[in-house]
N, C-alpha and C positions, 0 to 999 in steps of 0.2 A: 504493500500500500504506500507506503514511504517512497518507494523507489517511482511510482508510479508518477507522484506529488512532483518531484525533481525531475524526473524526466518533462513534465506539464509544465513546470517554471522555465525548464531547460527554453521549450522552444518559445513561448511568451516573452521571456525579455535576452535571449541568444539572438545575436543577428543573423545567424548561420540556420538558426529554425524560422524567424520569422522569413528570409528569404526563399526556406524550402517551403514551405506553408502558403504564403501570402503571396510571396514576387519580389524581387525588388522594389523601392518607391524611390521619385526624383524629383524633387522641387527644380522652379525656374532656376535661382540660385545656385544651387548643385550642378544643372545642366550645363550653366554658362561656367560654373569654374571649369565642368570636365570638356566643353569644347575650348575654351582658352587654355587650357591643360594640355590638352591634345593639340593645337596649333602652336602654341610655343614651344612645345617639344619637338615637335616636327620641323617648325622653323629653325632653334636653337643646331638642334643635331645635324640635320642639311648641311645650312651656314657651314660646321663646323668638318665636316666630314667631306663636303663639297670641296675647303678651303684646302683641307689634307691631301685628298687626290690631286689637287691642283700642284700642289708643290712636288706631290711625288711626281705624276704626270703633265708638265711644265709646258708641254706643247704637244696638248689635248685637243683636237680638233674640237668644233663648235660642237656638232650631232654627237661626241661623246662625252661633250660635258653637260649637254639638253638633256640626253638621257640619263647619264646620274641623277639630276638637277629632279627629274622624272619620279625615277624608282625610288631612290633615298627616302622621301617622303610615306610613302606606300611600305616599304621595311619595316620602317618607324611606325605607325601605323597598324601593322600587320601585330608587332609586339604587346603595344597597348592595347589592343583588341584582346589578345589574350590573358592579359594583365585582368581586364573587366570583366573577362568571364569566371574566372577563377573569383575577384574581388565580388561580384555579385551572382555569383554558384550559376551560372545561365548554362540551360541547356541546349547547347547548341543545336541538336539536331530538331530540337522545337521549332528552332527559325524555316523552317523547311520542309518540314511535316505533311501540309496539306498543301496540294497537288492540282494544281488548277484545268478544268476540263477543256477541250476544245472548243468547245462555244462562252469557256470563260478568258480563255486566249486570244481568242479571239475580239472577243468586247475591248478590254485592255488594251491590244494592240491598236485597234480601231477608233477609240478614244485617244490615246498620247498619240497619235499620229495627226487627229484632229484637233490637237491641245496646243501647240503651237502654230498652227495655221492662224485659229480666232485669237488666240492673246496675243501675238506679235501683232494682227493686225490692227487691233483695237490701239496698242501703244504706238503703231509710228502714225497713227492720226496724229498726233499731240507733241511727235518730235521728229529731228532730221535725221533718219537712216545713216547719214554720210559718219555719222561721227561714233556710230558703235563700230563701223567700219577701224576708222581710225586705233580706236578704244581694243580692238582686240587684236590688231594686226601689230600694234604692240605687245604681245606676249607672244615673249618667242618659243615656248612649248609647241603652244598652240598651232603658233605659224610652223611650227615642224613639223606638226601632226599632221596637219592643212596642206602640206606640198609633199609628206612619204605616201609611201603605197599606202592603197586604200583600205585592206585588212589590219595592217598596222595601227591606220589612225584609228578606225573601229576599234582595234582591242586599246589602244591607248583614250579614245574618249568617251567610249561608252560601254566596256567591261571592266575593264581593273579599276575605274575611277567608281562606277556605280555600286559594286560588289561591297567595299570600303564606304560610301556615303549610305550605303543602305544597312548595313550590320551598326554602324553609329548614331546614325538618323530616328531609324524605324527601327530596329533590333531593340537598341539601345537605350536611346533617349526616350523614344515614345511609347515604349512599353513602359520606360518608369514610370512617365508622367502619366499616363493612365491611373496608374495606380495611388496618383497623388491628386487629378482633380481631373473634373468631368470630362468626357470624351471630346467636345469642342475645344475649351481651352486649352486642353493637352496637345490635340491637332493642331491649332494656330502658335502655340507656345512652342511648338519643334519644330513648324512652316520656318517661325520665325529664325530661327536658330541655323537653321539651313540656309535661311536665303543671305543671314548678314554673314556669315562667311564666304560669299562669292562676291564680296566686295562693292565693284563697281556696279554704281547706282541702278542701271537699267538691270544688268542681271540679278540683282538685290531683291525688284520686284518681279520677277519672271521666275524666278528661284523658290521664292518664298508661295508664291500661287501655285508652281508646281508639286512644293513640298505641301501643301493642305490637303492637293488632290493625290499622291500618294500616300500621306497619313490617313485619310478616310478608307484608303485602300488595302491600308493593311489593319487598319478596327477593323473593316468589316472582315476578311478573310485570315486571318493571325499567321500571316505566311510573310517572308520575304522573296520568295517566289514571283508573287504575284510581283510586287513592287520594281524587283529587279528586272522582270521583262517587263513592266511600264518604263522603267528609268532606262532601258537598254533601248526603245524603241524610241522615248525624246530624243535620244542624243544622236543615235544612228540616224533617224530620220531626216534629222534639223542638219546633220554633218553631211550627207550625201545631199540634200537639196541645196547646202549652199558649196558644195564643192561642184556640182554637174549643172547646176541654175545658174551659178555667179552671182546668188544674192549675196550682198555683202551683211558680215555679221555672223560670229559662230552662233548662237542658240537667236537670233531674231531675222526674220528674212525682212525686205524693205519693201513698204506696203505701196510705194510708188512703181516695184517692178512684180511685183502680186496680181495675175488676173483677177478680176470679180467673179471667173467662174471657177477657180484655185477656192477661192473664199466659200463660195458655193458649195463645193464635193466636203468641205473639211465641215461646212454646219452639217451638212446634213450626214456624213459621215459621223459625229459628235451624237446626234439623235440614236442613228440605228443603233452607235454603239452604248447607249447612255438604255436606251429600251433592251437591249440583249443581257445586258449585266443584270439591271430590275430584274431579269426575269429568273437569272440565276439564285437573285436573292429571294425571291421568291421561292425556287424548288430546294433551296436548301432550307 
């Protein structure tokens, strides 16, 4: 009976039972130390590990010091992630679990393909295309990604990068915050947190709107699965239209070189796919 009593207290006030029991929990707070935590470590170590290669390799061409500049980050990364699963007992095969149907891949796919059609278009109403142009042909990753083979830039802009924002994002953050305050706030509270680390203004709000619609996406489905082929399908799609279109801008195409009937296929694309999903949620 005794033993009973201790083992009952054990997991009541043990962090290690209320986390097997409960979940993790994440105040806003918490979330912004562990992504400033995570960005200055990643920044910090780069810097620092960038600077070393450099001395050892002195006359590093450009494309090998891009792709350090690259992977470094993502190492870094890769370690803290496992840091936070151990620190918050996460079962990783949980992230992955449920297995999304054909006609739920379909929805997904058909939606984030329609997702930056209407939202770039609605933004360059209200500003001049020329100057995201600008804004990202200065980053030279990017632009490296943007001029190698085209499988390359795919896995470098829209696999290794989404795989890492989606186990941090939605794995991560947004399963804490679940656990700390209502399903809205929580979604807007990690949108938010996603989009202020992509910096620059315009991607800031484009960011932040895609991360609402991905956190909605994985409340309702508790997959990253699902997530990671939404996020794999923004960024492939958005990278191949402005690499074979010539629109300028990685993630915004320019609403002055946008058909009205481009604009067309992507609403009513957004409908079928926005009714097919309903309907999944419905049979589940």
């Amino acid at each position: 009976m005794l033993t009973n009593i201790r083992e009952k207290t054990y997991n009541v006030f043990s962090l290690k039972g209320v986390i097997t029991e409960v979940g993790f929990s994440l105040s806003v707070f918490k979330s912004i130390y562990l992504v400033l935590g995570i960005t200055l470590a990643t920044s910090i170590a780069t810097t620092f590990l960038f600077a070393l290669l450099f001395i050892i390799f002195p006359n590093a061409g450009d494309s090998l010091q891009i792709t350090i500049s690259f992977v470094i980050p993502y190492l870094i990364e890769l370690f803290i992630i496992r840091y936070l699963i151990d620190r918050f007992n996460i079962n990783f095969f949980k992230w992955f679990e449920n297995i999304p149907s054909i006609k739920e891949i379909i929805s997904i796919v058909g939606f984030f393909i329609s997702f930056p059609i209407i939202v770039t278009s609605f933004f360059n109403i209200f500003r001049n295309p020329v100057s995201v142009e600008k804004n990202i042909s200065s980053l030279s990753i990017t632009g490296f990604l943007g001029e190698s083979n085209v499988l390359i830039a795919i896995l470098g802009i829209a696999v290794i990068p989404i795989i890492f924002e989606e186990i941090i994002y939605r794995g991560i953050i947004l399963k804490g915050m679940l656990k700390h305050y209502d399903t809205y706030n929580a979604i807007a509270f990690s949108a938010l947190l996603f989009g202020l680390v992509h910096f620059n203004s315009i991607r800031m709000i484009y960011t932040f709107i895609l991360g609402l619609a991905l956190g909605y996406l994985y409340y309702k489905k508790s997959s990253l699965i699902y997530t990671m082929i939404a996020h794999f399908t923004v960024n492939s799609f958005t990278h191949l239209m402005n690499r074979y279109t010539k629109m300028p801008g990685y993630v915004d195409f320019s609403y002055k070189h946008m058909p009205i009937w481009f604009l067309g296929i992507g609403i009513i694309l957004f409908i079928i796919s926005v009714y097919l999903f309903n309907q999944t949620l419905d049979y589940n």
